[in-house]
OpenMM code with the backbone's topology and positions (N, CA, C; nanometers):
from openmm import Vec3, app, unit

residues = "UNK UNK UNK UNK UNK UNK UNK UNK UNK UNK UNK UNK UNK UNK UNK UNK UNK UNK UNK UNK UNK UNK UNK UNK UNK UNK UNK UNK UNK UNK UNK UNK UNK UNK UNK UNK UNK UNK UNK UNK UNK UNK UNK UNK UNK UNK UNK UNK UNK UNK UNK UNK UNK UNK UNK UNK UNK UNK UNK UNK UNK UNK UNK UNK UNK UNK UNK UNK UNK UNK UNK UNK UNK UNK UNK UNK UNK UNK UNK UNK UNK UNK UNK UNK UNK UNK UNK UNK UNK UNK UNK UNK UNK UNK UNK UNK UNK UNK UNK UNK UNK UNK UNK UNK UNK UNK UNK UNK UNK UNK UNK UNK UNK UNK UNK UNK UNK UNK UNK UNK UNK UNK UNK UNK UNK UNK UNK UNK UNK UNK".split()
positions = [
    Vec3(-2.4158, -1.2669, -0.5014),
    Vec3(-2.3598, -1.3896, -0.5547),
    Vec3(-2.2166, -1.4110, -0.5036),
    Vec3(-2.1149, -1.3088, -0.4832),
    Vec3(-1.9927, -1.3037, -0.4827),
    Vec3(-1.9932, -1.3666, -0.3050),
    Vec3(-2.0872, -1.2602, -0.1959),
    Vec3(-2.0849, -1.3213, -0.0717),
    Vec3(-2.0958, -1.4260, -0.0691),
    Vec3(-2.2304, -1.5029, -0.1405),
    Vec3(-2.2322, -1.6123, -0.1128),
    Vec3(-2.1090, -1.7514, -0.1609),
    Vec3(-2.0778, -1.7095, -0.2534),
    Vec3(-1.9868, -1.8049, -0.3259),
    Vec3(-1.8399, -1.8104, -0.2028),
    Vec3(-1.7849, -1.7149, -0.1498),
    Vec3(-1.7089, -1.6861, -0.0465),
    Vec3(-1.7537, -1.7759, 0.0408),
    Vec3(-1.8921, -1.7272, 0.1209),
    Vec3(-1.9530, -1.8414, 0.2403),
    Vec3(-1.9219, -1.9774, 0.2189),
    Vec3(-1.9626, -2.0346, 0.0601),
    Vec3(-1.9189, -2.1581, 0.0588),
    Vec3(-1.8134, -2.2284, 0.0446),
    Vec3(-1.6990, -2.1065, -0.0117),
    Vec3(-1.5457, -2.1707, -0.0161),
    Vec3(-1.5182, -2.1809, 0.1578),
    Vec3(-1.5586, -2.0760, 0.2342),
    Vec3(-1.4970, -2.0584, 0.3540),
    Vec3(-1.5842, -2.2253, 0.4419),
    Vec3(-1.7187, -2.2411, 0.3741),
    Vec3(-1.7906, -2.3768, 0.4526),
    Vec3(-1.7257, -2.4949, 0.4223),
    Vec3(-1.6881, -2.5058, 0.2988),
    Vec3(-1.6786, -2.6454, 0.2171),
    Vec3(-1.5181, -2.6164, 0.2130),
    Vec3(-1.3921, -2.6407, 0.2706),
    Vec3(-1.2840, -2.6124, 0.2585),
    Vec3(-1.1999, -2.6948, 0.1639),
    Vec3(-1.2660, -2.8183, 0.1567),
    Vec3(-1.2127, -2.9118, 0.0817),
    Vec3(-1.1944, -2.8712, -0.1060),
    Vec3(-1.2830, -2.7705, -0.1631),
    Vec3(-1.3280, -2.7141, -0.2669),
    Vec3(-1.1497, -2.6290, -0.3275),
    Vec3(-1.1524, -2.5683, -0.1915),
    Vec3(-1.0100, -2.4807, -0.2508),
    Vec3(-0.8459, -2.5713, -0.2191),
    Vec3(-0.8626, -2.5990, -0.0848),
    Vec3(-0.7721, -2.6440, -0.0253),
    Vec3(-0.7174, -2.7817, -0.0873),
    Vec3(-0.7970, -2.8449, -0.1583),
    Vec3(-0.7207, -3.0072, -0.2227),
    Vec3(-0.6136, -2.9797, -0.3590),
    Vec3(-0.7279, -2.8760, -0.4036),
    Vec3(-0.6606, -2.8358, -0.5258),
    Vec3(-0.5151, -2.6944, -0.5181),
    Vec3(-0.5176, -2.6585, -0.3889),
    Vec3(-0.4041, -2.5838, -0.3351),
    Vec3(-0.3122, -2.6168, -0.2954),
    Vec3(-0.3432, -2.7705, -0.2423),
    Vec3(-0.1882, -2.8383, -0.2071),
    Vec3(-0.1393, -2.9213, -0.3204),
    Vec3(-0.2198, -2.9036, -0.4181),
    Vec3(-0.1756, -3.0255, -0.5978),
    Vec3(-0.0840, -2.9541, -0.6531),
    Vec3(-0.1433, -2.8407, -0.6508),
    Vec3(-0.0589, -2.7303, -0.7421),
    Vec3(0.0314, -2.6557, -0.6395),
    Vec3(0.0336, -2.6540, -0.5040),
    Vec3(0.1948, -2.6290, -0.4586),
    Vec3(0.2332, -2.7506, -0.4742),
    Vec3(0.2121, -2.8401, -0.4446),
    Vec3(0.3131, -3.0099, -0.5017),
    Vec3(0.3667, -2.9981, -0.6276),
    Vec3(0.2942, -2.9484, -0.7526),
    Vec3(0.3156, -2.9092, -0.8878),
    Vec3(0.4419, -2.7972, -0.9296),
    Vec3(0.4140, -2.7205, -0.8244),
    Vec3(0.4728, -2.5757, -0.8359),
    Vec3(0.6009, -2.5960, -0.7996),
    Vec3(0.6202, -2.6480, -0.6968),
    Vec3(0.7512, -2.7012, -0.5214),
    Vec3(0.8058, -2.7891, -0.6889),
    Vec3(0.7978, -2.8668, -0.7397),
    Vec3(0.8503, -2.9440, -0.8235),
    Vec3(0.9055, -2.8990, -0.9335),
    Vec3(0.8640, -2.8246, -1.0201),
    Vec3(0.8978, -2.7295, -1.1131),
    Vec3(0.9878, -2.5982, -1.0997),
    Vec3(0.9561, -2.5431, -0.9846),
    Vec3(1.0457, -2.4506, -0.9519),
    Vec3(1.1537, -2.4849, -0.8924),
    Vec3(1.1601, -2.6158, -0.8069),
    Vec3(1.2902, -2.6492, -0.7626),
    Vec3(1.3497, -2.6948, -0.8640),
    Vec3(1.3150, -2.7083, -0.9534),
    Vec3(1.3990, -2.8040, -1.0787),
    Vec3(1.4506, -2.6425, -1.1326),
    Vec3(1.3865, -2.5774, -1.1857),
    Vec3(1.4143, -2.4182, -1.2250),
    Vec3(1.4763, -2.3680, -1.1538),
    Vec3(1.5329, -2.3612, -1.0705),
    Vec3(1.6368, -2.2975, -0.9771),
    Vec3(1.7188, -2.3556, -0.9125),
    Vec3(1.6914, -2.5142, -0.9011),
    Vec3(1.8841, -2.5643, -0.8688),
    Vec3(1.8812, -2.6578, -0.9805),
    Vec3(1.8181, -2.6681, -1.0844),
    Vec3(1.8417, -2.7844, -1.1681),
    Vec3(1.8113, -2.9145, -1.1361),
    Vec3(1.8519, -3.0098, -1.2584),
    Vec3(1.8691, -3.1789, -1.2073),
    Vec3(1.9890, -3.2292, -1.1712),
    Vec3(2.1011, -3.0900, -1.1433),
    Vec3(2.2146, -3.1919, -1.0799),
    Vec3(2.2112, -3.0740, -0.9683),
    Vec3(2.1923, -3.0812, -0.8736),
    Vec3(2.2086, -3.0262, -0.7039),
    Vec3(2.3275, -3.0337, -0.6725),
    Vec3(2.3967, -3.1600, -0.6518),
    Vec3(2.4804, -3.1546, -0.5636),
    Vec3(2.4772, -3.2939, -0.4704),
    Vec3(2.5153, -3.2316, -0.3535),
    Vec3(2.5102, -3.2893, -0.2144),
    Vec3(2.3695, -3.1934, -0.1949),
    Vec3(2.2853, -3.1290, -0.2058),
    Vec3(2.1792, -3.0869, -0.1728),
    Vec3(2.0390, -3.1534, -0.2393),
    Vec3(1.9875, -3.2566, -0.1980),
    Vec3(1.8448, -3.2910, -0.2783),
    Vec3(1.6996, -3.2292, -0.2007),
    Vec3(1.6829, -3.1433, -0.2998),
    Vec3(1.5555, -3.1258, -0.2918),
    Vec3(1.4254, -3.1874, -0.3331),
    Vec3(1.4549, -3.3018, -0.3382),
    Vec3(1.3520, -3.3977, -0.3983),
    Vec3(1.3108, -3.4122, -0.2839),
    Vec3(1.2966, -3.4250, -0.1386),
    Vec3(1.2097, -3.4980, -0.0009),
    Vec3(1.1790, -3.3268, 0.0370),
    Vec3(1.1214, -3.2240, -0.0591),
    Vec3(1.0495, -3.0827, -0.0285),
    Vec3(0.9052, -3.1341, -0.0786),
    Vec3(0.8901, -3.1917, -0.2446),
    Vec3(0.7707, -3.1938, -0.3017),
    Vec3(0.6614, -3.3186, -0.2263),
    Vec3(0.7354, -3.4314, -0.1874),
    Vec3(0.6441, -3.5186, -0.1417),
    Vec3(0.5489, -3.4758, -0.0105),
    Vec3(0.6216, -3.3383, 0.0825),
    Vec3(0.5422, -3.2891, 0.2064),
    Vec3(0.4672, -3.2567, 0.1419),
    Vec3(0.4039, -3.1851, 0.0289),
    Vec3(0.3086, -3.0884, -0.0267),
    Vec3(0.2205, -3.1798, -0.0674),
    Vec3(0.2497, -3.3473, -0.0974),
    Vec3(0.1656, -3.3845, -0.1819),
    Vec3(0.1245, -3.4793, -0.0566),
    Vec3(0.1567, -3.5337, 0.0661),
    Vec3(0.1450, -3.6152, 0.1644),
    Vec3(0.0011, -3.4929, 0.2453),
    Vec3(0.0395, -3.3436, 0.2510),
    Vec3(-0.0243, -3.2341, 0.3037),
    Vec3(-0.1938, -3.2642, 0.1946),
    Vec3(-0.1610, -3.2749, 0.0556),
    Vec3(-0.2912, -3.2517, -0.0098),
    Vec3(-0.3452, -3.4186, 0.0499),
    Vec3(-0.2707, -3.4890, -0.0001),
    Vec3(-0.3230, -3.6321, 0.0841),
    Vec3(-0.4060, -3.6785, 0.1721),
    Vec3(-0.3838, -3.6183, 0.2930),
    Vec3(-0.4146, -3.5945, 0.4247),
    Vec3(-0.5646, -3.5162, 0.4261),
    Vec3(-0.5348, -3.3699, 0.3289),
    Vec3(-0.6450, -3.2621, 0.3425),
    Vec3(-0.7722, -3.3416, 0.2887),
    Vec3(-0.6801, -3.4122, 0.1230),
    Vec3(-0.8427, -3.4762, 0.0758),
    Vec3(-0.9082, -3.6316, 0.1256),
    Vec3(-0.8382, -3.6927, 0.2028),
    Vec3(-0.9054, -3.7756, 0.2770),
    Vec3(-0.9330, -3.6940, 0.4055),
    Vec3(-0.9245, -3.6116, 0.4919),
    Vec3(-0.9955, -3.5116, 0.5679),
    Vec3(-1.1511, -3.4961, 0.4500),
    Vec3(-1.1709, -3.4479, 0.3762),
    Vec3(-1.3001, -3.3769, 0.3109),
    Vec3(-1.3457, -3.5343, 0.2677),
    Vec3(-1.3202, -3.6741, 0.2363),
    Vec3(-1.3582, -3.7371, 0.1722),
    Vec3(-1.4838, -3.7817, 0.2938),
    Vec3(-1.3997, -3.7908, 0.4106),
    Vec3(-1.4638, -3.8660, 0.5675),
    Vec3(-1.5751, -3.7326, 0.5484),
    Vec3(-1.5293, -3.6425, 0.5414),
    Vec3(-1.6340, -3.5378, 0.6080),
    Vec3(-1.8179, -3.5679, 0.5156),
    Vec3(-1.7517, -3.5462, 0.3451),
    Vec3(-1.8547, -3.6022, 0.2827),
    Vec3(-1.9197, -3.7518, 0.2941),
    Vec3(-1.8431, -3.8642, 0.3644),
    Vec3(-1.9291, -3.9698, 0.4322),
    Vec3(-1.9970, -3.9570, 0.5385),
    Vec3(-1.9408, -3.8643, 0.6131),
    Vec3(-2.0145, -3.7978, 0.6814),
    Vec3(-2.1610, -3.7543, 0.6586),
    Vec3(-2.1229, -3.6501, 0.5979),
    Vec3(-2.2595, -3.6142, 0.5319),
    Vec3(-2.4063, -3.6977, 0.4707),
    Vec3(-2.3146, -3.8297, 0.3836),
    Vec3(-2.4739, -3.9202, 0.3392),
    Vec3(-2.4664, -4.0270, 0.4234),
    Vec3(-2.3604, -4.0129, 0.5287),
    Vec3(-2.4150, -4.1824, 0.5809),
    Vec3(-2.4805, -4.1418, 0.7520),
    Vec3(-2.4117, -4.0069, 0.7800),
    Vec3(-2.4692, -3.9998, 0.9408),
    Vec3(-2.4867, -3.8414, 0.9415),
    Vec3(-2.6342, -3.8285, 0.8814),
    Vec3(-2.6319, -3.7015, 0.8641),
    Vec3(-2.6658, -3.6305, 0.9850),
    Vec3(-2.6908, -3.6557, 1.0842),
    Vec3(-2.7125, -3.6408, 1.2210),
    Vec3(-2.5822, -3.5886, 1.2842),
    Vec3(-2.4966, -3.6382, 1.2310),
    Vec3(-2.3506, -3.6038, 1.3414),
    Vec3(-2.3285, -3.5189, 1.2622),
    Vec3(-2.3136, -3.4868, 1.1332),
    Vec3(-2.2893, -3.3851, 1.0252),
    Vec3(-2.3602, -3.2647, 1.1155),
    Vec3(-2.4520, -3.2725, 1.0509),
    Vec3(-2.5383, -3.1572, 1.1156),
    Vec3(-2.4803, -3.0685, 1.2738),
    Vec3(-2.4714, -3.2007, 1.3597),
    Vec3(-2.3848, -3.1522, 1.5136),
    Vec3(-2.2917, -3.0268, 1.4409),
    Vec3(-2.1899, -3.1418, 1.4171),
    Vec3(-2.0423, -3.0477, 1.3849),
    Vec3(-2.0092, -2.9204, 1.2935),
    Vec3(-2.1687, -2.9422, 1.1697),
    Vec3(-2.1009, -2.8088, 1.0815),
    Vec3(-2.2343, -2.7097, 1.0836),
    Vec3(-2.3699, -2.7784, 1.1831),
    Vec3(-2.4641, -2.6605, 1.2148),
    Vec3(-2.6043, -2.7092, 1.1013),
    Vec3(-2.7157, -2.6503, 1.1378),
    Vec3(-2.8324, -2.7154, 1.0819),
    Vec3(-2.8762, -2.5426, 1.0489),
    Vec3(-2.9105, -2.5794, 0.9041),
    Vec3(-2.9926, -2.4348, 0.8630),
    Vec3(-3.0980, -2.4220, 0.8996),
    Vec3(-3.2101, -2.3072, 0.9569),
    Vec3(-3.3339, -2.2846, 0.9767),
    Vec3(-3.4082, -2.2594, 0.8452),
    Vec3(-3.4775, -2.3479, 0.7999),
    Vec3(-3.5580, -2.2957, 0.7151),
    Vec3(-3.6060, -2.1322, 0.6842),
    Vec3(-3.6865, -2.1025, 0.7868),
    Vec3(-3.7596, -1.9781, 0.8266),
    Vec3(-3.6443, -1.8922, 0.8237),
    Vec3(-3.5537, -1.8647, 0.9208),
    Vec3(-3.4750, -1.7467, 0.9079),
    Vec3(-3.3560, -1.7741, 0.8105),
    Vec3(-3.3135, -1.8967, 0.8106),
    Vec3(-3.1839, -1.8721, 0.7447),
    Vec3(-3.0977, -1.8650, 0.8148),
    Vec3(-3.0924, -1.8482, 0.9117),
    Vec3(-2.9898, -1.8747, 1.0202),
    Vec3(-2.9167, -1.9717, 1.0694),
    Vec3(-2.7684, -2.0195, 1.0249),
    Vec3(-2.7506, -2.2118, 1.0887),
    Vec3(-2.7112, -2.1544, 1.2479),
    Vec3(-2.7342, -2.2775, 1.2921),
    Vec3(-2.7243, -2.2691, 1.4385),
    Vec3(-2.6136, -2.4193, 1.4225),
    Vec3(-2.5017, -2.3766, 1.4702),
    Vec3(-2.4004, -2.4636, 1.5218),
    Vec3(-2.4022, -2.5361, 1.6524),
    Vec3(-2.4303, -2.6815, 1.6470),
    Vec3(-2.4624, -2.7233, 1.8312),
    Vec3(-2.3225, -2.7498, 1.8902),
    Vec3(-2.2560, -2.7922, 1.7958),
    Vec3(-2.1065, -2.8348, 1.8378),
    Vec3(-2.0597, -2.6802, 1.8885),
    Vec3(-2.0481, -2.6129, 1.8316),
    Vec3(-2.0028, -2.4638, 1.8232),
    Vec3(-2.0297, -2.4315, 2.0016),
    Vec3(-2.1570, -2.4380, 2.0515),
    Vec3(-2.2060, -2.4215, 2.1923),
    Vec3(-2.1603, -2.5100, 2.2793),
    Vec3(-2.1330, -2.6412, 2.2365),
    Vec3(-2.0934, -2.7712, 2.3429),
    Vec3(-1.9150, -2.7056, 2.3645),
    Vec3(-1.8302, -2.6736, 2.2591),
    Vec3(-1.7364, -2.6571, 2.2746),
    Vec3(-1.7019, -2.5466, 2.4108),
    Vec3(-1.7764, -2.4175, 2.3664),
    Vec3(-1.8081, -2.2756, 2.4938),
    Vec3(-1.7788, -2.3687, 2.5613),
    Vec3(-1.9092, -2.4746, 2.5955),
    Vec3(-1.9295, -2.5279, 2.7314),
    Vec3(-1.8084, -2.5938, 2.8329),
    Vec3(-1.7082, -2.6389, 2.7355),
    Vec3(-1.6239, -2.7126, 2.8076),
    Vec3(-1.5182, -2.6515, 2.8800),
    Vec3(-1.4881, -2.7140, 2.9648),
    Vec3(-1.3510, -2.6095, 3.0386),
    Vec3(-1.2441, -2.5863, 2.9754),
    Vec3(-1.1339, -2.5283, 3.0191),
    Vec3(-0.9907, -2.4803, 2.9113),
    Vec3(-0.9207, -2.6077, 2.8921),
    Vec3(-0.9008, -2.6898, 2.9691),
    Vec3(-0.8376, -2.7688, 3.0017),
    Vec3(-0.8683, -2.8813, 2.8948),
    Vec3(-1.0156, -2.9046, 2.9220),
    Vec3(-1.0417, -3.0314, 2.7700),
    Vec3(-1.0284, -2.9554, 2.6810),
    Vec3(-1.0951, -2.8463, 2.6378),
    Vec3(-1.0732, -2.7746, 2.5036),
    Vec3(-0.9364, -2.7774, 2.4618),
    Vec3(-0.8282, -2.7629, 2.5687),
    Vec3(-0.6488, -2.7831, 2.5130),
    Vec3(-0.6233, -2.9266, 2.4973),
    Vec3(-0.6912, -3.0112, 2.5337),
    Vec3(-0.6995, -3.1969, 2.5465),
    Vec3(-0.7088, -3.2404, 2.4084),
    Vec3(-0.8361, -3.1939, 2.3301),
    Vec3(-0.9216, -3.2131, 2.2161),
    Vec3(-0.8200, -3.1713, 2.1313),
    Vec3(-0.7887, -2.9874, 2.1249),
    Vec3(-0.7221, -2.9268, 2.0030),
    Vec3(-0.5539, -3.0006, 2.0093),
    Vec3(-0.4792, -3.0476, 2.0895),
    Vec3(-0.3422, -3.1074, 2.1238),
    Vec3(-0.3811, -3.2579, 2.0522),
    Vec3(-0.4744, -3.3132, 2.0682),
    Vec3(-0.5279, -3.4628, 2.0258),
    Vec3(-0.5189, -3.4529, 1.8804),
    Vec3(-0.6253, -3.3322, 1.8546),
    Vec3(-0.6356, -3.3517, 1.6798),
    Vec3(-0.5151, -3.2840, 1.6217),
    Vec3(-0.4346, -3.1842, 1.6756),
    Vec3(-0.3331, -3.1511, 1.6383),
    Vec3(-0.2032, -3.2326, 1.6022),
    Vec3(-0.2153, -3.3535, 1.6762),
    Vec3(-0.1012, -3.4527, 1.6818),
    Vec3(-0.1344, -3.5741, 1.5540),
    Vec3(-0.2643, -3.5772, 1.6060),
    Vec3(-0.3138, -3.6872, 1.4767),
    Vec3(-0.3238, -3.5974, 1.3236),
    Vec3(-0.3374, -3.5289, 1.3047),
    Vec3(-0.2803, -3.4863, 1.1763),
    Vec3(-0.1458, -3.4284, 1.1301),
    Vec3(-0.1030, -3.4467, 1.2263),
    Vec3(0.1068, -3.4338, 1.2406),
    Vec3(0.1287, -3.5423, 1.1720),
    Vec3(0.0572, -3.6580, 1.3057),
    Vec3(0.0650, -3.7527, 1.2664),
    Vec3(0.0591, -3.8657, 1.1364),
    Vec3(-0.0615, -3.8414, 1.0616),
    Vec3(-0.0994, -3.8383, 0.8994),
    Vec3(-0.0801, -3.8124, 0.8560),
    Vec3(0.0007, -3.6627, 0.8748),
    Vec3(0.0988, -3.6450, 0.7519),
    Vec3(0.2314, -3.6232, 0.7591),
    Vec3(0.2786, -3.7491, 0.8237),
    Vec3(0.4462, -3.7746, 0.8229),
    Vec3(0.4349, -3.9265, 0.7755),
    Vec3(0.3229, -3.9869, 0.8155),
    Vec3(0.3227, -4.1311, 0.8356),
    Vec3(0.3103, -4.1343, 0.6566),
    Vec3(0.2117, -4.0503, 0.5529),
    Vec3(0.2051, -4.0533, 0.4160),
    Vec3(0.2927, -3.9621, 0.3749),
    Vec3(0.3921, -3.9204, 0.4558),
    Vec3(0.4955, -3.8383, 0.3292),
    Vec3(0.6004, -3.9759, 0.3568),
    Vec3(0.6006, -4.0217, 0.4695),
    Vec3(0.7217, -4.1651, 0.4940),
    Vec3(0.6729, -4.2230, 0.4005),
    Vec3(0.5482, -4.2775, 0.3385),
    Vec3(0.5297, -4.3637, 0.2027),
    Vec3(0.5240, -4.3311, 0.0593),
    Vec3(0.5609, -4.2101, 0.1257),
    Vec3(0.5905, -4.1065, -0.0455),
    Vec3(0.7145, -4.1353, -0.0817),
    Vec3(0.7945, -4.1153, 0.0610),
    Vec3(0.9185, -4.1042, 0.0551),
    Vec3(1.0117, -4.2501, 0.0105),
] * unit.nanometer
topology = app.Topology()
chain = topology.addChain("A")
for resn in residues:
    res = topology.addResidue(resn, chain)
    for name in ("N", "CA", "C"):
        topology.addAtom(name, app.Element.getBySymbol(name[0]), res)
C-alpha cells in the first residue's frame, strides 16, 4: 500500500506540490512577520510571500491543463505520461522513447523553451500579485 501510494504522489505531482507551495506562501508570511515584525524598516519583506504564491499559481494551473488533458484528449495524455498494459502492468511511456530519439541539440531546444516559459509564468503572476 505504502509503495503504491508513493508511485502515485511521485505520478500525480499536482497532489503534493499545490498544497506545498500554499503552505510555504502561508509559512514565508507568518514567519516573516515573527521575525522582523510589522515595522521592518527600510527592509520589506512583503514582495518574498507573493513568489511562493505566484510559484503555487503557476504549479496549479500546470496540473489543472494536465487534468484537461486527461478528459478532453486522452490520446495525447496517454503519449506524455505512458499507457498501462492491462496484462502485465507495465506502463510503457511513448513520449519517454521519442525523447531518447532526439538529438542533444533539440532535447537542449525543448528543455531551454519550457524552462523559460515557466520563468516566464511565474514572474508575469507574481508582477500581478505584486
Amino acid at each position: 500500500m505504502k509503495r503504491k501510494l508513493l508511485y502515485y504522489l511521485q505520478l500525480i505531482d499536482g497532489v503534493w506540490s499545490v498544497p506545498l507551495a500554499f503552505a510555504l506562501f502561508w509559512f514565508i508570511g507568518v514567519g516573516m512577520q515573527t521575525l522582523f515584525g510589522y515595522e521592518t524598516g527600510f527592509y520589506d519583506v512583503a514582495f518574498i510571500q507573493p513568489l511562493f504564491l505566484a510559484a503555487a499559481v503557476v504549479i496549479g494551473a500546470t496540473n489543472i491543463a494536465i487534468g484537461g488533458l486527461y478528459f478532453s484528449f486522452r490520446g495525447v495524455y496517454r503519449f506524455l505520461y505512458g499507457e498501462k498494459d492491462k496484462e502485465t502492468g507495465k506502463i510503457t511511456n511513448y513520449s519517454k522513447y521519442n525523447w531518447k530519439s532526439l538529438s542533444s541539440w533539440q532535447r537542449f531546444i525543448i528543455t531551454l523553451f519550457v524552462f523559460f516559459y515557466y520563468v516566464t509564468a511565474t514572474i508575469v503572476v507574481y508582477l500581478k500579485l505584486v
